[in-house]
C-alpha positions in Angstrom: 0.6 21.9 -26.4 -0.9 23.7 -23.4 -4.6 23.2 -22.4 -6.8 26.0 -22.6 -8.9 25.0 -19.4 -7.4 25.6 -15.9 -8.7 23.6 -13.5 -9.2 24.2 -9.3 -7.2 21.3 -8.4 -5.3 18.8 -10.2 -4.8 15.5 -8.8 -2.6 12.9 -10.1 -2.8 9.4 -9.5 -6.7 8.1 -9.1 -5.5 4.9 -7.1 -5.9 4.4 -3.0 -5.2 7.4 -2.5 -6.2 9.9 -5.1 -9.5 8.5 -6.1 -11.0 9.3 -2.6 -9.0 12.9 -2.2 -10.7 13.9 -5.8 -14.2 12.6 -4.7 -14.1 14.5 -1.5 -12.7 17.7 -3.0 -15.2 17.8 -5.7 -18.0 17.2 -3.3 -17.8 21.0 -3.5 -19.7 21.9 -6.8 -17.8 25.3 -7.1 -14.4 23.2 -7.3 -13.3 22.2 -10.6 -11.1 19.3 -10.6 -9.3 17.1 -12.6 -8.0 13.4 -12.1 -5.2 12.0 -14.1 -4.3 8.3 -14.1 -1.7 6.8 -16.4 -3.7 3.6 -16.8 -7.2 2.6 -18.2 -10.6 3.5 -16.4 -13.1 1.4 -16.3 -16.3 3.6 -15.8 -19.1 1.0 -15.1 -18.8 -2.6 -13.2 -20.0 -4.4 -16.3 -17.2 -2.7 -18.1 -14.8 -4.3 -15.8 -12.3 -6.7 -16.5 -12.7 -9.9 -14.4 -9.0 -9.9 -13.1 -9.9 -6.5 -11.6 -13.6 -7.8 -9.8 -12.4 -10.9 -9.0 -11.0 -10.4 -5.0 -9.8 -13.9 -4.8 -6.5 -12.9 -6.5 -3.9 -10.4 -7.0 -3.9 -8.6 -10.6 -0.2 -9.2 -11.6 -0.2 -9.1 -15.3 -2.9 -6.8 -17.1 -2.6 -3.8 -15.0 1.0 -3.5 -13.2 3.6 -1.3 -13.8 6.0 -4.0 -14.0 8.2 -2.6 -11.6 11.1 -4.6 -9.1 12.8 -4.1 -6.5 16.6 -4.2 -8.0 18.7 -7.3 -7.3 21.7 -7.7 -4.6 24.5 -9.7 -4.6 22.9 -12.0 -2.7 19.3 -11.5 -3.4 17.7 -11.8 -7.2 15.5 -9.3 -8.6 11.8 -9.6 -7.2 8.3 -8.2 -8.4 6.9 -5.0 -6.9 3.0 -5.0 -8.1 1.5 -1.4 -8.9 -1.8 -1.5 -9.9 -1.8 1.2 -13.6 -5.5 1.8 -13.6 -8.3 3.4 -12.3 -8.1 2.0 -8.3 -4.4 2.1 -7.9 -3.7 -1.3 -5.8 -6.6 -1.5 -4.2 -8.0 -2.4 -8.0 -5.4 -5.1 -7.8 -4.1 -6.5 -4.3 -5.4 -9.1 -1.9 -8.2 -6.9 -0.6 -6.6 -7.0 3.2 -8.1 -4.3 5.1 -6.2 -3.6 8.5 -5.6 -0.4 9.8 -2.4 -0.6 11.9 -1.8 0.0 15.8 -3.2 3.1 17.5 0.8 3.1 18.2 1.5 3.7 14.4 -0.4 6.5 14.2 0.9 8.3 17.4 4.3 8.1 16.5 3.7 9.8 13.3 2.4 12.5 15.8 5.5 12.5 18.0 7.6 13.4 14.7 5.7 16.7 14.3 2.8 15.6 12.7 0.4 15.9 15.6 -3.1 15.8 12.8 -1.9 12.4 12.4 -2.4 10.7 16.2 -4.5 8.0 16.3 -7.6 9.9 17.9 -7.6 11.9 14.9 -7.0 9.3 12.2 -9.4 6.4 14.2 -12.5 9.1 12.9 -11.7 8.4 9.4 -11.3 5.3 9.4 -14.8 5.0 10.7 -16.1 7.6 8.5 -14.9 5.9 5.0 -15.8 2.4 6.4 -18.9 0.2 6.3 -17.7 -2.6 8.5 -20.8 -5.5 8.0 -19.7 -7.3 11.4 -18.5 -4.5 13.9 -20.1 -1.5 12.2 -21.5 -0.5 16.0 -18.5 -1.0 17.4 -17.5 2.2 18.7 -13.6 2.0 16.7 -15.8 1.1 13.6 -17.8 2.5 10.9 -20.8 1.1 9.2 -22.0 4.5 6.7 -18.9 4.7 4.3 -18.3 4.0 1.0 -16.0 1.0 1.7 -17.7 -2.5 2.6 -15.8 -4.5 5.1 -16.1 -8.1 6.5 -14.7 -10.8 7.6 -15.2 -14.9 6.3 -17.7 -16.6 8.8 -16.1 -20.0 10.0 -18.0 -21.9 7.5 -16.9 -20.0 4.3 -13.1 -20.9 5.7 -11.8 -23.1 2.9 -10.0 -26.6 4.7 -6.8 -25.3 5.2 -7.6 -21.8 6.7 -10.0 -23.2 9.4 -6.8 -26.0 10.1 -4.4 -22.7 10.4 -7.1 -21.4 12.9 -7.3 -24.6 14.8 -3.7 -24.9 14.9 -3.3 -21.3 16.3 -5.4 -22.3 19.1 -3.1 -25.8 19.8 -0.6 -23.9 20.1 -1.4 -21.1 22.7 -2.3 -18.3 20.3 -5.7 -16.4 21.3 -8.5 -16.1 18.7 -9.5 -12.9 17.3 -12.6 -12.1 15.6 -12.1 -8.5 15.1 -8.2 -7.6 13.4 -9.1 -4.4 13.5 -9.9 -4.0 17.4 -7.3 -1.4 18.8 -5.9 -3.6 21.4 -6.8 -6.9 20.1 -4.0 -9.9 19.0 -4.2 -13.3 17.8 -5.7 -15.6 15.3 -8.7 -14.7 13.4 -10.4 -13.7 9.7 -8.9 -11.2 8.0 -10.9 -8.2 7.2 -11.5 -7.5 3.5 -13.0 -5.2 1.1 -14.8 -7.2 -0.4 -18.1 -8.6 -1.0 -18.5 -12.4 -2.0 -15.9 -12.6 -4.7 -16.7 -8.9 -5.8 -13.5 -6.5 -5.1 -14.0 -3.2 -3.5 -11.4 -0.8 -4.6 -11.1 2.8 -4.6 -12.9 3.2 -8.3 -15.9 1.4 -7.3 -16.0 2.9 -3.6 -15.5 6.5 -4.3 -15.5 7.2 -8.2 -18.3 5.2 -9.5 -20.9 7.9 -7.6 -18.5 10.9 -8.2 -17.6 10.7 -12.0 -21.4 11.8 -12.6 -20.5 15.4 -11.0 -19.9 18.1 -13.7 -17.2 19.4 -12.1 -14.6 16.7 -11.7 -13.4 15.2 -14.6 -11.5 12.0 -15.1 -8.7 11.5 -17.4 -7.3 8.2 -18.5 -4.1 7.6 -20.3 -2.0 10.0 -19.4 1.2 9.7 -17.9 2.3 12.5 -15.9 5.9 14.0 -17.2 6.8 16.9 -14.8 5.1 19.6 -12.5 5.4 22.7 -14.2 6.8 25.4 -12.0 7.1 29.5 -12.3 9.0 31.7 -9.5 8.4 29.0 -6.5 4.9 27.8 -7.2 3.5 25.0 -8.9 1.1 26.2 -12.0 0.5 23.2 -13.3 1.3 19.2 -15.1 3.2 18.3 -18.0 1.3 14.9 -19.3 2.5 12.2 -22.0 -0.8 11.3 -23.5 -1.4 8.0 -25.2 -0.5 9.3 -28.8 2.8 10.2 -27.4 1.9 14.1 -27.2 2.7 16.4 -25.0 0.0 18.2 -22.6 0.4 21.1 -20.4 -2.2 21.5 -17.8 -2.6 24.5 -15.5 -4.0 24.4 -12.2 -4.6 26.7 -9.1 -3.2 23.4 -6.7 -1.5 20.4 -7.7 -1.8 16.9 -5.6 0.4 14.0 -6.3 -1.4 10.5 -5.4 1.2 8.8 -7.7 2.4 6.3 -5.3 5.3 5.3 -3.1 7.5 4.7 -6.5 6.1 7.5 -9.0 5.6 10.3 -6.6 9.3 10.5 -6.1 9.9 10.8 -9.8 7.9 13.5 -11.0 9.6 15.4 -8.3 12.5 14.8 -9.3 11.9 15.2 -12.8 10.4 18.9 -11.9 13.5 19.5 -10.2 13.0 19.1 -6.7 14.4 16.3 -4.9 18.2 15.6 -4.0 20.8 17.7 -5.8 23.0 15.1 -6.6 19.9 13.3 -8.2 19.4 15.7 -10.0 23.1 16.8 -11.8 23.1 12.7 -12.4 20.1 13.1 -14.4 20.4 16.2 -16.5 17.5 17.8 -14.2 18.2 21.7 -13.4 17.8 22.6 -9.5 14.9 24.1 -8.7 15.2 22.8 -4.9 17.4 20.3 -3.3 15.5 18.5 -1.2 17.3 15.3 0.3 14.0 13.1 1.3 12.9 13.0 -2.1 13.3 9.0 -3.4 14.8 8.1 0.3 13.5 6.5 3.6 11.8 3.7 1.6 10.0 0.7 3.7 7.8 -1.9 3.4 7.5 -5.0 4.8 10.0 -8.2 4.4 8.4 -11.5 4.4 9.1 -15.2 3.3 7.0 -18.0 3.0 7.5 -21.6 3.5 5.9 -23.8 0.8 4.2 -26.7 1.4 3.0 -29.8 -0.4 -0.7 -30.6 0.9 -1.8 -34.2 1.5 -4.4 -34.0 -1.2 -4.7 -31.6 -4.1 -8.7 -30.8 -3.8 -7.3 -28.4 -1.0 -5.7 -26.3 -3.3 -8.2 -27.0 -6.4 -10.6 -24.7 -7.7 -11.3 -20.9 -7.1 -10.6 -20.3 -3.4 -9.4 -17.6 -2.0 -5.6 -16.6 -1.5 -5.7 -15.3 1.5 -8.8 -15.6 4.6 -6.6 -15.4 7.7 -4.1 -14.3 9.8 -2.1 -14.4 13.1 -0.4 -11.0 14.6 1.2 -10.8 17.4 4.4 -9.5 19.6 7.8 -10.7 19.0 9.6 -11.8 22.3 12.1 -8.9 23.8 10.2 -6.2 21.6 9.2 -2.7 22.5 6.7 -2.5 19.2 3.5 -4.1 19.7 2.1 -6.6 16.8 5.4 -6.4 14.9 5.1 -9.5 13.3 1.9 -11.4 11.1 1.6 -15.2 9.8 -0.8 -15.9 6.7 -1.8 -19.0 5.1 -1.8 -18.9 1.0 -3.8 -21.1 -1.0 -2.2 -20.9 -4.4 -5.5 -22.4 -5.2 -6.0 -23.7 -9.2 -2.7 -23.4 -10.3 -1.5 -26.5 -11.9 2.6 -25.2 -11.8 1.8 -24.5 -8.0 0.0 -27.1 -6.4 1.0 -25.8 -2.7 -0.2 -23.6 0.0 2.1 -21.4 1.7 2.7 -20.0 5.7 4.2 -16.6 5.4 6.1 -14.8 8.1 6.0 -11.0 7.8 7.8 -8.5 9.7 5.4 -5.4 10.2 7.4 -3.2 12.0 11.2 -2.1 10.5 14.2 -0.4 11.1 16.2 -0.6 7.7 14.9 1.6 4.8 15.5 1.2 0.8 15.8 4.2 -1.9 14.9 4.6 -5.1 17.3 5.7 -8.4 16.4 7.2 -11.1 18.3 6.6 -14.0 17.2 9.4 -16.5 14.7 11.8 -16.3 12.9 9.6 -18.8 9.3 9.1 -17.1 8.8 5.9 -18.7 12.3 4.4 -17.1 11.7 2.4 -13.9 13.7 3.4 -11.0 15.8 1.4 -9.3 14.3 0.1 -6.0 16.7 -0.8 -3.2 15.0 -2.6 -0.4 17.4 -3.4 2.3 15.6 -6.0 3.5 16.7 -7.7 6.8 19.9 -5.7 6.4 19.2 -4.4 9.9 20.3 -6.9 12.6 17.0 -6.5 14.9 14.7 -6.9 12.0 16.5 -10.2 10.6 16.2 -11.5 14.4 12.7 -10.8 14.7 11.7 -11.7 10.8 13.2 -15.1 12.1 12.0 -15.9 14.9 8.2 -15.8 13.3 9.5 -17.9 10.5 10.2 -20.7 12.6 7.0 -19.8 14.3 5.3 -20.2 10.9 6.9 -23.5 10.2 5.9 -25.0 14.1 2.9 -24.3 12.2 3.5 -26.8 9.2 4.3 -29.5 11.3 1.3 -29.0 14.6 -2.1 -29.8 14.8 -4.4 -30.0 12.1 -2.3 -28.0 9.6 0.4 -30.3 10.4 -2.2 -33.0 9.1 -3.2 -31.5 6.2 1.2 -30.7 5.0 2.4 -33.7 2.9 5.9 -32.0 2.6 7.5 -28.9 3.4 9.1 -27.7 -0.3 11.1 -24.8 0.7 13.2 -24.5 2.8 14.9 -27.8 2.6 14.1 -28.6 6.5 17.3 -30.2 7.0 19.3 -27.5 6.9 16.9 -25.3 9.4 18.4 -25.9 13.1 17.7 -22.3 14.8 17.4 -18.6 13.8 21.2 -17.9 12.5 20.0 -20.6 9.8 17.0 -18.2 9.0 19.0 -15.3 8.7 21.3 -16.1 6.2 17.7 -17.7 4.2 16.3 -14.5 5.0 19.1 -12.5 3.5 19.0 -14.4 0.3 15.2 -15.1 0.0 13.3 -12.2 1.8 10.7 -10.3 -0.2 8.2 -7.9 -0.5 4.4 -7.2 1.6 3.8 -4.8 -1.4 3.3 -1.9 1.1 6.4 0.6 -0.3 6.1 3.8 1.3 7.8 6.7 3.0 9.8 8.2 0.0 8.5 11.3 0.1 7.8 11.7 3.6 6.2 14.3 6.3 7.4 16.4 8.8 8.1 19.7 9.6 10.2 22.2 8.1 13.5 21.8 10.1 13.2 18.0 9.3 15.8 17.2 6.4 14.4 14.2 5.9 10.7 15.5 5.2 9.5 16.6 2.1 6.0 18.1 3.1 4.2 19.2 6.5 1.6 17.4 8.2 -0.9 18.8 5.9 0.8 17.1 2.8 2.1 20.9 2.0 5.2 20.3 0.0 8.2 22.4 2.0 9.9 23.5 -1.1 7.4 24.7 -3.4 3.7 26.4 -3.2 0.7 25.4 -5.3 2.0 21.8 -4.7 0.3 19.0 -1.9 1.2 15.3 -1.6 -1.2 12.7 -0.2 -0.2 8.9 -0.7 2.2 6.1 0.8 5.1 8.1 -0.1 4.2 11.0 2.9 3.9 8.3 5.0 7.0 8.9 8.5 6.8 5.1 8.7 4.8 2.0 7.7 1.9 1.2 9.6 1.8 -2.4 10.7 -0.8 -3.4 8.6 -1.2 -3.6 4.9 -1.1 -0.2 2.9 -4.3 0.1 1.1 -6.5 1.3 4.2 -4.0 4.0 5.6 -3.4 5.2 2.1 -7.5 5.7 1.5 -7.5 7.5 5.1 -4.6 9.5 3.5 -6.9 10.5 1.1 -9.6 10.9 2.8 -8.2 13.3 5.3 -5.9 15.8 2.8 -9.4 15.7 0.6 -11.7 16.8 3.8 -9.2 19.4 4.1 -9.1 20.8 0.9 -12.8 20.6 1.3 -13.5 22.5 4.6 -10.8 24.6 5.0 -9.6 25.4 1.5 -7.4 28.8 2.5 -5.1 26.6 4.4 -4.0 25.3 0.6 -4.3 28.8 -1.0 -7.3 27.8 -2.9 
């Protein structure tokens, strides 16, 4: 069936991303926009599920998309957590909030994307922030709709202030402020959250926009295809939760789908790689070879480890409080490689607390595969993790950085046993690549599959102002536009994504035809 009401703008996906873009473009009460999520919404806090308020843990059952990335021969399948509701991830992840290097943003700039240099980017991030320690900081924000702080020592659980200790033993400077520019070292993670209370995207931005008459929310529906006359984009095709069919027209069309599902309703419309496309049964309508390629994210492993008393790991604490970035020796990319401490706290089959090694910065990229133009098939997700010499090297070296850190200072005290890897066979980094190439996982942060540039770029799918090349009436503004990942974790650049392509359609709406 086709809807009888057109709407202004069509956005779909109201997660990191798209929840923030819809808030900002409705701000204009003459726009009249719609949101689509394939998930539930949850309209009120009280209405919330717990799993989704509580920011002490990940949300990896009740909400996900159950998605993985594919296994190798010698690497098993492994979880890729989407958050399917209302919020996106940031409804669902760790509530990490770091914004990258200035470096991250200025070579998105150098590749033709010049909106996207770190001068430029650094004002949104103030603008959507309200950082409760540095907000008068002149690189921080304390008026936006996203609260940000950091644990005081004395909230630090055992283990974390022993992993910030340790740091210090072992020659690493302290940093109170992650998200300083220029600043490196050991400190508290910033988070988006308030006590235990998570701060996504639903709660930040929709909670004070759903009340507008003009924007409209719409839970449910799973978005088929983009429907598409003579070049331009008129509108979505949506599976609705009886299983029906819904056409919906629309002046503009965003996708905020993600890193994973933005890449298949363009391929399902018919724009993405020809060869995709014959595979699938999908006519032509463009071939466009970035479409599903150029994937990253970050590889990490953790070593697991066997505290000295269980009432460190017992309770409700939090998974994650701290963190160590820094510069891996010989490297020309600045803060390429993070440690965390995990407390897998009150799980009774996981009475450990894990140092993870995580390589922010990579070389080798992943691709997706689409197996049928069915919408409810997951893709296959490739991840070519520590394929690329350089990043195996590097990922390496901080993992036997990250196990110095098991066996020094007071986090040394507190480690009954290192569990995995078995120690003995750990003499020096070749041993760590071959672990790594078995082991190696995902930071969660998938990205780049759909990716900007400009036009005479055959690897980018849209222009710097998320204007897909191939089609009018369409824009996309997520992870997948993103040239490369940000050394940081996703969430924050992908509500800045947001943010910005939103202001846009905002205050300059001709650019988008609108």
């Amino acid at each position: 069936m086709s809807s009888d009401v057109g709407y202004d703008v069509v956005v779909v996906g109201a997660g990191a991303s798209g929840a923030p873009l819809a808030s900002r473009v409705s701000e204009d009460p003459n726009r009249h926009v719609l949101l689509v999520e394939a998930g539930p919404d949850y309209s009120a806090i009280d209405e919330t599920p717990d799993d989704l308020r509580d920011g002490h843990h990940n949300s990896v059952v009740d909400h996900d998309w159950a998605l993985e990335y594919s296994p190798t021969e010698q690497r098993p399948g492994q979880p890729l957590p989407r958050g399917r509701v209302t919020g996106g991830s940031s409804a669902v992840n760790t509530c990490i909030f770091l914004r990258g290097v200035p470096e991250d943003y200025d070579g998105w700039a150098s590749r033709g994307n010049p909106e996207w240099g770190w001068d430029n980017v650094l004002k949104t991030f103030c603008r959507l922030e309200r950082d409760l320690d540095f907000g008068n900081e002149e690189y921080h924000g304390d008026a936006g709709p996203v609260s940000v702080r950091r644990y005081p020592h004395d909230e630090l659980t055992e283990l974390h202030q022993a992993f910030l200790t340790t740091a210090a033993e072992l020659d690493f400077p302290e940093c109170p402020d992650q998200n300083d520019p220029w600043g490196w070292g050991a400190g508290p993670q910033p988070m988006n959250k308030l006590g235990q209370l998570r701060i996504s995207t639903a709660s930040a931005y929709l909670a004070p926009a759903r009340l507008r008459p003009n924007l409209e929310i719409r839970s449910g529906c799973h978005t088929n295809r983009l429907l598409i006359q003579r070049g331009r984009v008129t509108g979505i095709e949506v599976v609705r939760s009886d299983g029906s069919l819904e056409q919906i027209r629309a002046n503009l069309v965003v996708l905020c789908a993600g890193a994973i599902h933005t890449p298949g309703i363009l391929l399902r419309s018919g724009v993405g790689p020809s060869e995709d496309l014959h595979r699938i049964g999908v006519n032509v309508v463009a071939d466009v070879q970035g479409v599903g390629r150029n994937l990253s994210d970050h590889p990490a492993l953790a070593a697991l480890c066997r505290p000295t008393h269980l009432e460190l790991v017992a309770g409700d604490q939090p998974l994650i409080q701290t963190i160590l970035r820094y510069t891996a020796s010989g490297s020309d990319q600045r803060m390429d490689l993070q440690i965390e401490q995990l407390t897998f706290a009150g799980r009774e089959s996981l009475p450990y607390f894990g140092v993870a090694a995580i390589l922010e910065q990579v070389e080798g990229v992943g691709d997706l595969i689409f197996p049928t133009a069915d919408p409810f098939v997951a893709p296959r997700i490739r991840s070519r993790f520590c394929e690329e010499i350089r990043d195996a090297e590097r990922l390496a070296d901080c993992f036997l950085d990250a196990l110095r850190f098991t066996q020094s200072g007071p986090l040394g005290a507190l480690t009954e046993e290192v569990v995995f890897p078995d120690m003995h066979r750990i003499s020096g980094r070749d041993d760590v690549v071959g672990l790594l190439r078995r082991f190696a996982g995902s930071g969660y942060h998938p990205c780049g599959t759909a990716r900007m540039g400009p036009r005479d770029d055959p690897s980018a799918v849209v222009d710097q102002y998320g204007r897909c090349h191939a089609v009018d009436g369409l824009v996309v503004a997520d992870a997948s536009i993103f040239p490369t990942v940000p050394r940081a974790n996703t969430n924050p650049t992908s509500i800045m994504v947001g943010e910005t392509i939103g202001e846009w359609l905002r205050t300059d709406p001709s650019r988008y035809s609108l």
